[in-house]
C-alpha positions as CSV (number, residue, x, y, z in Angstrom):
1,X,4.6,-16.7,-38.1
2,X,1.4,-18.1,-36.4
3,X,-0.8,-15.0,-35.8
4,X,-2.6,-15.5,-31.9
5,X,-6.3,-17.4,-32.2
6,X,-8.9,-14.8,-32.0
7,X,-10.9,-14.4,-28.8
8,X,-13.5,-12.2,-26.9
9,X,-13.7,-8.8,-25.6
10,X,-13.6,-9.4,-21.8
11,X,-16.5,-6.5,-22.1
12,X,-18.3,-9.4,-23.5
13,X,-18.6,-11.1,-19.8
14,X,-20.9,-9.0,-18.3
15,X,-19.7,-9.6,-15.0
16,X,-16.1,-7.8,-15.7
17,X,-18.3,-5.4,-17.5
18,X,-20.5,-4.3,-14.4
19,X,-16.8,-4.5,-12.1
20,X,-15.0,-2.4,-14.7
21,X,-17.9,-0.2,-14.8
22,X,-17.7,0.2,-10.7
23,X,-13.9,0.6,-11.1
24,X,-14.0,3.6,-13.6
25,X,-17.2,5.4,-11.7
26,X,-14.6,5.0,-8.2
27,X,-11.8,6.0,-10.0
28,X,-13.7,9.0,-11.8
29,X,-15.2,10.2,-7.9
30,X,-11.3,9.5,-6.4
31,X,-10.3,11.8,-8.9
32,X,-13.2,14.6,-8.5
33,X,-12.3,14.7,-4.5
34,X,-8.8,15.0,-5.2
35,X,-9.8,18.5,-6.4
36,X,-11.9,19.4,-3.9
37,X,-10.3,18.3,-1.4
38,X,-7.1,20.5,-2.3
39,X,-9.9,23.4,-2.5
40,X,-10.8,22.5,0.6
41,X,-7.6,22.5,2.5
42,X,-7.2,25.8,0.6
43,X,-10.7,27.1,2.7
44,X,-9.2,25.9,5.7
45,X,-5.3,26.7,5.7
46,X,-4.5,29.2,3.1
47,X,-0.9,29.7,2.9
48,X,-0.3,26.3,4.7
49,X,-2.4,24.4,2.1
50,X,0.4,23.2,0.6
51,X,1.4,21.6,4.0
52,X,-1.8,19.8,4.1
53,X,-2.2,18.0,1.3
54,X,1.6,16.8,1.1
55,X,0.7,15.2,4.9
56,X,-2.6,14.1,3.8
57,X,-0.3,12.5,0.7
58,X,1.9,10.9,2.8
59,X,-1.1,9.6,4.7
60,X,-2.4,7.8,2.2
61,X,1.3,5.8,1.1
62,X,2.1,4.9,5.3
63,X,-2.2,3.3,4.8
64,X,-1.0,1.5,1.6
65,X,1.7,0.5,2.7
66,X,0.5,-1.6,6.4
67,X,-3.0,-1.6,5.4
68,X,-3.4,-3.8,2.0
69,X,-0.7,-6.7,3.9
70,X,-3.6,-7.0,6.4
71,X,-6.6,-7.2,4.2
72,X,-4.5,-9.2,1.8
73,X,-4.1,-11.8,4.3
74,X,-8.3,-11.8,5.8
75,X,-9.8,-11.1,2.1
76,X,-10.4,-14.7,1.5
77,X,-12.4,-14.9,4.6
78,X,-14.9,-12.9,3.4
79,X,-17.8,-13.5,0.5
80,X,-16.0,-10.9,-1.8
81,X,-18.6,-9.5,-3.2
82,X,-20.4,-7.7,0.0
83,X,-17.0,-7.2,0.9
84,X,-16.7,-4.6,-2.1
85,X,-19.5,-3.6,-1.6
86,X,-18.8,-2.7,2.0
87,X,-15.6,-0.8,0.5
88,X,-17.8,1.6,-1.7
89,X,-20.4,2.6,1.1
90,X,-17.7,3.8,3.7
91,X,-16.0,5.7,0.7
92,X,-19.2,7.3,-0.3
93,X,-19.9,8.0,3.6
94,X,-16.5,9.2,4.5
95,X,-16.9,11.8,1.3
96,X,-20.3,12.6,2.5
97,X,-18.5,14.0,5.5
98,X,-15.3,16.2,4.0
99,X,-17.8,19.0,3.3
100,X,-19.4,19.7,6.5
101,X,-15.4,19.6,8.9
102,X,-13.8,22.9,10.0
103,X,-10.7,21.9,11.6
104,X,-7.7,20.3,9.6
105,X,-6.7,17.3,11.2
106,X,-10.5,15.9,11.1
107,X,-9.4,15.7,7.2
108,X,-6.5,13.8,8.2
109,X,-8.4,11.5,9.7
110,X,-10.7,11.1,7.1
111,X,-8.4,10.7,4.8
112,X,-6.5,7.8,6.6
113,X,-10.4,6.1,6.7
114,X,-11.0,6.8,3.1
115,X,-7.1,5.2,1.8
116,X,-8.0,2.8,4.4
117,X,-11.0,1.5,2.0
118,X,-9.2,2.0,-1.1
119,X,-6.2,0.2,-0.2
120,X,-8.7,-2.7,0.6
121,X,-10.4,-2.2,-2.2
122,X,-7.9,-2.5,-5.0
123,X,-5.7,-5.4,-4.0
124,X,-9.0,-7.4,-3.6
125,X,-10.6,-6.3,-7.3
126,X,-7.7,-7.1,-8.7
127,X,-7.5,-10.7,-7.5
128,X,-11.2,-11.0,-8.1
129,X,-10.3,-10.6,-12.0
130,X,-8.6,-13.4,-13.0
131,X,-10.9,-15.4,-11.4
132,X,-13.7,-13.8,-14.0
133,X,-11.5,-14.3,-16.9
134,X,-9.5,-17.4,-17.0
135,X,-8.9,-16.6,-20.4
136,X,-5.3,-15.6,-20.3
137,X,-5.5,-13.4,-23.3
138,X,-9.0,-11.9,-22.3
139,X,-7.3,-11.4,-18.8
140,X,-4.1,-9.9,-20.6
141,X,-7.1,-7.4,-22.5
142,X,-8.1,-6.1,-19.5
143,X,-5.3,-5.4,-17.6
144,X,-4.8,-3.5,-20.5
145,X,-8.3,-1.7,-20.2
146,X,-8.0,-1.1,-16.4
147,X,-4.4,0.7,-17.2
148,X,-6.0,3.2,-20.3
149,X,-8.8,3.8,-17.2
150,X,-6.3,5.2,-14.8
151,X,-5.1,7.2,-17.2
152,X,-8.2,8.5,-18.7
153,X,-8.9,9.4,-14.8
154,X,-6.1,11.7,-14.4
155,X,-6.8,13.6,-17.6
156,X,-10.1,14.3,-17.3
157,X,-10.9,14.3,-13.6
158,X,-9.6,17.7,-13.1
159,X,-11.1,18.7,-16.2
160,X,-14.6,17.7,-15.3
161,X,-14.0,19.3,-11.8
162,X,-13.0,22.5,-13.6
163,X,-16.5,22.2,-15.3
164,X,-18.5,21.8,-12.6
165,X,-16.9,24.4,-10.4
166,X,-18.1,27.0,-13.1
167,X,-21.6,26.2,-12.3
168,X,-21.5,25.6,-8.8
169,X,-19.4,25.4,-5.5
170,X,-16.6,22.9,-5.0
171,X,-18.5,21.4,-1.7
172,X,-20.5,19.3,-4.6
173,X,-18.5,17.5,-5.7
174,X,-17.8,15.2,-2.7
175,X,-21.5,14.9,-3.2
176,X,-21.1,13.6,-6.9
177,X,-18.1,11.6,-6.0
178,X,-20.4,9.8,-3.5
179,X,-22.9,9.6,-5.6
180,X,-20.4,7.7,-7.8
181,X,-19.1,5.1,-5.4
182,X,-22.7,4.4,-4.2
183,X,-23.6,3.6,-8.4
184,X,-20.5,1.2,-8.1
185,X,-21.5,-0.6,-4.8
186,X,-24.9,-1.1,-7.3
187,X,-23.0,-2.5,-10.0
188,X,-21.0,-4.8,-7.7
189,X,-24.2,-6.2,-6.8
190,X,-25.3,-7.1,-9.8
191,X,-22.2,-8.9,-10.9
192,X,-21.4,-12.7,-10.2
193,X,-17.9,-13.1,-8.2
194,X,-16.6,-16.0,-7.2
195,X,-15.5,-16.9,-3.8
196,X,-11.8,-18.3,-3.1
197,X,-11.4,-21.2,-0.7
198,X,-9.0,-19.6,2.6
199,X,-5.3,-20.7,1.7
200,X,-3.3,-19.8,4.6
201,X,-4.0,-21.2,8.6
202,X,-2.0,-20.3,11.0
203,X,-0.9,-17.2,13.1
204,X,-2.3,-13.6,12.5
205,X,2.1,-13.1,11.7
206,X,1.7,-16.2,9.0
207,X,-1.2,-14.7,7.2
208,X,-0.3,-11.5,6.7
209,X,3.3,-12.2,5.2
210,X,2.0,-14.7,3.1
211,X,2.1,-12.7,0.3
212,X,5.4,-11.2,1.1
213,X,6.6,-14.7,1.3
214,X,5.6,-15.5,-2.1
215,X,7.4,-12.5,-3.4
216,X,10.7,-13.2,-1.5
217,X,10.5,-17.2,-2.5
218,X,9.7,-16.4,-6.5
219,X,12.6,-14.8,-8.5
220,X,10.2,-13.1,-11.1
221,X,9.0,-11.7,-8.0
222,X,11.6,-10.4,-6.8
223,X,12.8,-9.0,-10.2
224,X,9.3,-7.4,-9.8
225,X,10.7,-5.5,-6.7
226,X,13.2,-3.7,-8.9
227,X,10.7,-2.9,-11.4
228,X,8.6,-1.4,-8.7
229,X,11.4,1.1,-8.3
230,X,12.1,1.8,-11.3
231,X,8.5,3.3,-12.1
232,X,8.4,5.3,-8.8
233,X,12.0,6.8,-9.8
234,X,10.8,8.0,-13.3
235,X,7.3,8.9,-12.1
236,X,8.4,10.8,-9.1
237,X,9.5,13.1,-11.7
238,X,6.1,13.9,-13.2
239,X,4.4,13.8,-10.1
240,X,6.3,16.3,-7.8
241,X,8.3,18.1,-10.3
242,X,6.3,19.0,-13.2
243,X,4.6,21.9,-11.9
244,X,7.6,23.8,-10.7
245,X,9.5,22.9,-14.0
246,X,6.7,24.5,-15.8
247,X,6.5,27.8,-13.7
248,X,10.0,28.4,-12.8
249,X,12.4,26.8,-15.4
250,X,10.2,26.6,-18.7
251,X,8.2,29.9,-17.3
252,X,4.8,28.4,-18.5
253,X,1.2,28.9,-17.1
254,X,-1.2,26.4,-15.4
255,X,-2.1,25.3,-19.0
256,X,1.6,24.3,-19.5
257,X,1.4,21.9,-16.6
258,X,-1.7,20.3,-18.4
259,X,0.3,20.1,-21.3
260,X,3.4,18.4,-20.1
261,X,0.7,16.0,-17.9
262,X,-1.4,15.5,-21.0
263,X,1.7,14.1,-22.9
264,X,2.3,11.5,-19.6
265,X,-1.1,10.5,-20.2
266,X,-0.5,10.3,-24.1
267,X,2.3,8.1,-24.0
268,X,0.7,5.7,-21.1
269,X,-2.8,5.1,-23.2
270,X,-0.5,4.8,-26.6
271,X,1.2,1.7,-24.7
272,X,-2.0,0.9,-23.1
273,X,-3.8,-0.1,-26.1
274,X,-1.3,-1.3,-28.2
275,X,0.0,-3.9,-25.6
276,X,-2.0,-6.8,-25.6
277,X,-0.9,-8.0,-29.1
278,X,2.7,-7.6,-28.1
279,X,2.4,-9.6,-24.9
280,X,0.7,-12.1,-26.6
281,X,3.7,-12.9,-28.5
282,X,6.3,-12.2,-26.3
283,X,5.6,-12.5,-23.0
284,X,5.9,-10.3,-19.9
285,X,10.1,-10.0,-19.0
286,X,11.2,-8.7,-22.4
287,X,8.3,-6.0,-22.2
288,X,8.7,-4.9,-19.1
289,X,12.6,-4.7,-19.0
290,X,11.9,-2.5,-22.3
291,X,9.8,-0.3,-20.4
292,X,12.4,0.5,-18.0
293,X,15.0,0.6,-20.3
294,X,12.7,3.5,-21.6
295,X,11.9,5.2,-18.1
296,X,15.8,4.9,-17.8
297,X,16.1,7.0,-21.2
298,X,13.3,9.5,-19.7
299,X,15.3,9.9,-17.3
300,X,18.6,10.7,-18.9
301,X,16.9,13.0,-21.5
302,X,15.3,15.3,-18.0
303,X,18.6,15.2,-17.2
304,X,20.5,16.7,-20.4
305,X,17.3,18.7,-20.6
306,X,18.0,20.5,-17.6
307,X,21.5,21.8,-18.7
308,X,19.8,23.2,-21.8
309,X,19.9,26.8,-22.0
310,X,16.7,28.4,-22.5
311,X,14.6,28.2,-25.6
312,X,11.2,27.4,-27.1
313,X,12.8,24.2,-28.6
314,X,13.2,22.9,-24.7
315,X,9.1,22.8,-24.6
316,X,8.8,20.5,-27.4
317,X,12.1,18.4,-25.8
318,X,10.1,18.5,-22.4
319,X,6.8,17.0,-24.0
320,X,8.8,14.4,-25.6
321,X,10.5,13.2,-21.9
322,X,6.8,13.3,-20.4
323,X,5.4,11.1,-22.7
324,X,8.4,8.8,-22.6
325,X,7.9,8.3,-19.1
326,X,4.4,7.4,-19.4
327,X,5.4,4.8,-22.0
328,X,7.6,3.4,-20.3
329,X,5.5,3.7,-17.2
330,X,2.6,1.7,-19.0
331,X,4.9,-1.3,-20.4
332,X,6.0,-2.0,-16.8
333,X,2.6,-1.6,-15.0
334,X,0.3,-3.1,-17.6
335,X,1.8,-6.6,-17.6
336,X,2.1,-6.9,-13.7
337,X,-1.1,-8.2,-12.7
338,X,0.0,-11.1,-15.4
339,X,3.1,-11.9,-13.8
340,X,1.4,-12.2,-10.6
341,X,-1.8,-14.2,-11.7
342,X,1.0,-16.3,-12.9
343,X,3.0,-16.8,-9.7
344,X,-0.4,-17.2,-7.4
345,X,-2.7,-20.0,-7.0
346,X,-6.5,-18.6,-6.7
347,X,-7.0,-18.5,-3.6
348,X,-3.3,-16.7,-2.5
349,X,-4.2,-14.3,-5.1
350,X,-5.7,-11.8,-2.9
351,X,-2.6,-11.9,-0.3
352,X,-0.2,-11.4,-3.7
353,X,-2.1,-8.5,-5.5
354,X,-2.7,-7.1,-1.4
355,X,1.7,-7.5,-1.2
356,X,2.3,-5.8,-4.7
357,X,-0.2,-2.9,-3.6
358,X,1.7,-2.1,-0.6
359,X,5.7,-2.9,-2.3
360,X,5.1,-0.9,-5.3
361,X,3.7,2.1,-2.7
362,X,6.8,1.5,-0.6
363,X,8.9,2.2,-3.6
364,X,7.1,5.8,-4.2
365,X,7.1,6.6,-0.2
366,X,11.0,6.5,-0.8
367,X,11.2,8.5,-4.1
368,X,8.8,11.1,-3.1
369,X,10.4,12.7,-0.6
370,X,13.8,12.1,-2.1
371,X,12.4,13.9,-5.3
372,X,10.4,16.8,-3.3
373,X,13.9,17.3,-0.5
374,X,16.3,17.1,-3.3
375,X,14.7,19.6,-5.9
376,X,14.4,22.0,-3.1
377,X,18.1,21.8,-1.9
378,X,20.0,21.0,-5.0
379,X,17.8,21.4,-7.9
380,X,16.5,19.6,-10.9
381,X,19.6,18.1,-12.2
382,X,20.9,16.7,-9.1
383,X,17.5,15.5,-8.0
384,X,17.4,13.5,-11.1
385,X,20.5,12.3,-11.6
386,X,19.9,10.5,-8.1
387,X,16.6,8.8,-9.3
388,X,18.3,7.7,-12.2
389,X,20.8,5.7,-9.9
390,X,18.2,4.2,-8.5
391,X,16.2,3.2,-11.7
392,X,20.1,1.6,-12.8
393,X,19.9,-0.2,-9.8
394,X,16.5,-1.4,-10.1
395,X,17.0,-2.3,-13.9
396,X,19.9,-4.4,-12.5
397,X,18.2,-6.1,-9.5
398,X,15.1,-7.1,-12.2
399,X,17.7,-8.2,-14.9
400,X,19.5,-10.6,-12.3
401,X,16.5,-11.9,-10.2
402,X,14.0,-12.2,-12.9
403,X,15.4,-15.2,-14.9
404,X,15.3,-14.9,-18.5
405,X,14.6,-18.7,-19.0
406,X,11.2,-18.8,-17.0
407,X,8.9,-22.0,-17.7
408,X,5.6,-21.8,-16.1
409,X,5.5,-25.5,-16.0
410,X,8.4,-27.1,-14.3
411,X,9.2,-30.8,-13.4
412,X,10.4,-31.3,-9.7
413,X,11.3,-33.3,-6.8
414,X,8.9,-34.1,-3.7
415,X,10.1,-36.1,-1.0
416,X,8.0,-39.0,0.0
417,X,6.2,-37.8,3.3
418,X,6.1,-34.4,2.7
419,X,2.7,-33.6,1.1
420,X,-0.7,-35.3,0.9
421,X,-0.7,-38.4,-1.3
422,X,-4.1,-37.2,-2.9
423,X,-2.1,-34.2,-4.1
424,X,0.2,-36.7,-6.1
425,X,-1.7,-38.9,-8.1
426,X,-0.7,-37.9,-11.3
427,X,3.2,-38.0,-10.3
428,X,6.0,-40.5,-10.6
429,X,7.3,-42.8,-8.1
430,X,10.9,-42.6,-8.8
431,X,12.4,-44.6,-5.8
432,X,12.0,-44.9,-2.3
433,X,12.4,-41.1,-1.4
434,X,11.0,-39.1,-4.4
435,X,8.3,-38.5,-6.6
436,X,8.6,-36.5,-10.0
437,X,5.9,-34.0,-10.4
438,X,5.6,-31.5,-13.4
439,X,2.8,-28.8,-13.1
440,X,2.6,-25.2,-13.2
441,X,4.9,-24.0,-10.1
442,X,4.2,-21.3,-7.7
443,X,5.0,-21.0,-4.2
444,X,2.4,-22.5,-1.5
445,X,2.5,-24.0,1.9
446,X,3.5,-27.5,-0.2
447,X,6.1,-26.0,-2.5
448,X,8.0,-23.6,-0.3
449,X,10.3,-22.7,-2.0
450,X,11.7,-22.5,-5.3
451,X,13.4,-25.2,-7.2
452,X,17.2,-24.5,-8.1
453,X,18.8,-25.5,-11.3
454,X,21.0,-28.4,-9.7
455,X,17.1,-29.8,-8.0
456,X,15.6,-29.2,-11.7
457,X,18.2,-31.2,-13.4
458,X,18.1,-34.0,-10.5
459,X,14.0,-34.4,-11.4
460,X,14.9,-34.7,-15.4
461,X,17.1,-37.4,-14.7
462,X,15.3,-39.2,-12.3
């Protein structure tokens, strides 16, 4: 077999190195508020602080849900680079803030500015990426890095918070979180980032379903969708669930909650770094149909784990589901911004990355209250068997909409009249209707829609 040509770090461009930088600092202060701010919803409502932070949660999915479509559709209007900037300074300032409110819905409303930022934020860095690193397999490399950083992030955010709250008062840390994000506005200063040329014209309706155009029009897309699902079944399970298993089935401590979080973590950095190689020879459907073939198995092992009777042995069985999700969690997620870079032309990108932000959030704001209703009604087993139903049914949708035969380049038909001339000059004149084109196909305003198998074996004849 031919082993893969060696190439760079992308920590060896120094403009991904100064973004990447940026992202883990924002990521590391996203993580630090989260602490405080459940401390300080604690201050404020006691009891009801439980309340609190599940609306200020559901906040933040109904922001990344309509929010990032908008964005995604204006990003390219903007010289990127202030634009992030921009992003980081009303974080930092909205952070600034939390400390110094004594009534609960001004965190609300704070919150709906700060996930208001973020979900601009993300979508946009994420399309500013491959732009940085046309190398595919540098690209490939960090996707990978940017995965093992959201992990590393939910370790040891709460364990650095749990430091610093020895030493001094939780107010703080919204001050070293925007500290943080105003070192990250620095950093995104310093770093070169290309510009995009705007794609889309049209109505304020046309350019904000652009992106969801692309995903409806692109059958890898669209298998996307039921991958989407598939992650917020299985993780909807870690995220709402694991501390109540821990205290009131497995009758474990707050350190048993670390543990069975830790071994998520473990088994999404194991992926994480071992990915790259494997995608390199493979490619992006088998690996992420694997992974939710394994989040699938996750979730039927929770649910024969929840008719166990009781026993020490169901601890080390418990660990062993957690980090199986996480696996299988990292094998889906880790690959996506390929398949998208993939389906995109530069300058859609941001409207793409912007319309995956907001589907794959649309898929957790229906498993999280299904998860969260469910386990308080009808338990554990119940509650899961349901979101394993609907990881089958993503599995399925991916399996049938994401081809398995799926050539990036692709030889096609364009009638003659229907797209600019200049925009032709390397095709075939192949009679008085049609010219035969072959380049790599994505959906844009001159390739509308994707060619069936009938229209791809009309071109090879002709």
């Amino acid at each position: 077999m031919r082993s893969a040509p060696m190439t760079s770090s992308p920590f060896h461009n120094h403009d991904y190195l100064r973004l990447f930088t940026a992202q883990v600092t924002g990521l590391f202060g996203t993580g630090l508020t989260t602490v405080a701010l459940g401390l300080l919803a604690y201050e404020l409502a006691g009891a009801a602080a439980a309340a609190v932070l599940g609306t200020a949660l559901t906040i933040k999915m109904l922001v990344y849900v309509t929010v990032a479509p908008i964005v995604g559709a204006y990003a390219d209007r903007f010289p990127r680079r202030p634009f992030l900037v921009s992003l980081h300074l009303i974080r930092a300032t909205v952070v600034l803030a939390l400390p110094f409110i004594d009534q609960i819905w001004q965190i609300y409303v704070l919150i709906a500015v700060l996930q208001t930022a973020s979900a601009a934020y993300t979508p946009t860095y994420q399309a500013v990426i491959p732009d940085i690193l046309p190398d595919e397999r540098e690209y490939t490399r960090a996707l990978s890095a940017t995965q093992l950083a959201a992990t590393m992030e939910t370790l040891l955010s709460p364990m650095l918070a749990a430091a610093a709250l020895t030493v001094m008062s939780f107010h703080w840390l919204f001050a070293g979180t925007a500290i943080g994000f105003a070192i990250s506005a620095a950093l995104v200063i310093t770093a070169r980032i290309p510009n995009v040329t705007a794609a889309t014209e049209g109505s304020f309706r046309e350019r904000i379903t652009v992106g969801m155009r692309i995903f409806a029009a692109t059958p890898r897309l669209r298998g996307l969708l039921g991958l989407n699902l598939v992650v917020a079944a299985a993780g909807s399970v870690v995220m709402i669930n694991t501390v109540n298993y821990v205290r009131d089935t497995l009758g474990g401590s707050q350190s048993g909650v670390a543990a069975l979080l830790a071994a998520n973590g473990f088994g999404t950095m194991l992926v994480a770094v071992s990915l790259p190689r494997v995608l390199d020879r493979l490619g992006a459907r088998p690996v992420m149909l694997t992974g939710a073939a394994t989040l699938l198995a996750g979730l039927g092992s929770a649910i024969a784990l929840s008719f166990a009777d009781a026993g020490g042995w169901r601890w080390a069985a418990a660990i062993a589901v957690w980090a199986t999700v996480g696996m299988g969690t990292a094998a889906i997620l880790t690959p996506t911004g390929q398949v998208l870079r993939r389906s995109s032309r530069p300058a859609d990108r941001p409207a793409l990355f912007a319309a995956q932000f907001s589907l794959s959030h649309l898929a957790w704001l229906l498993t999280y209250p299904i998860t969260g209703w469910l386990t308080t009604v009808a338990g554990f087993t119940t509650t899961w068997v349901v979101l394993a139903v609907l990881a089958a049914g993503g599995i399925a949708v991916a399996v049938r909409m994401w081809p398995r035969h799926d050539p990036e380049v692709m030889t096609h038909l364009h009638e003659v009249g229907t797209i600019d001339p200049a925009r032709l000059i390397d095709a075939v004149r192949v009679d008085d209707r049609f010219y035969r084109h072959t380049h790599a196909y994505v959906i844009d305003a001159e390739h509308p829609r994707w060619p069936t198998q009938q229209r791809l074996a009309e071109s090879t004849a002709a």
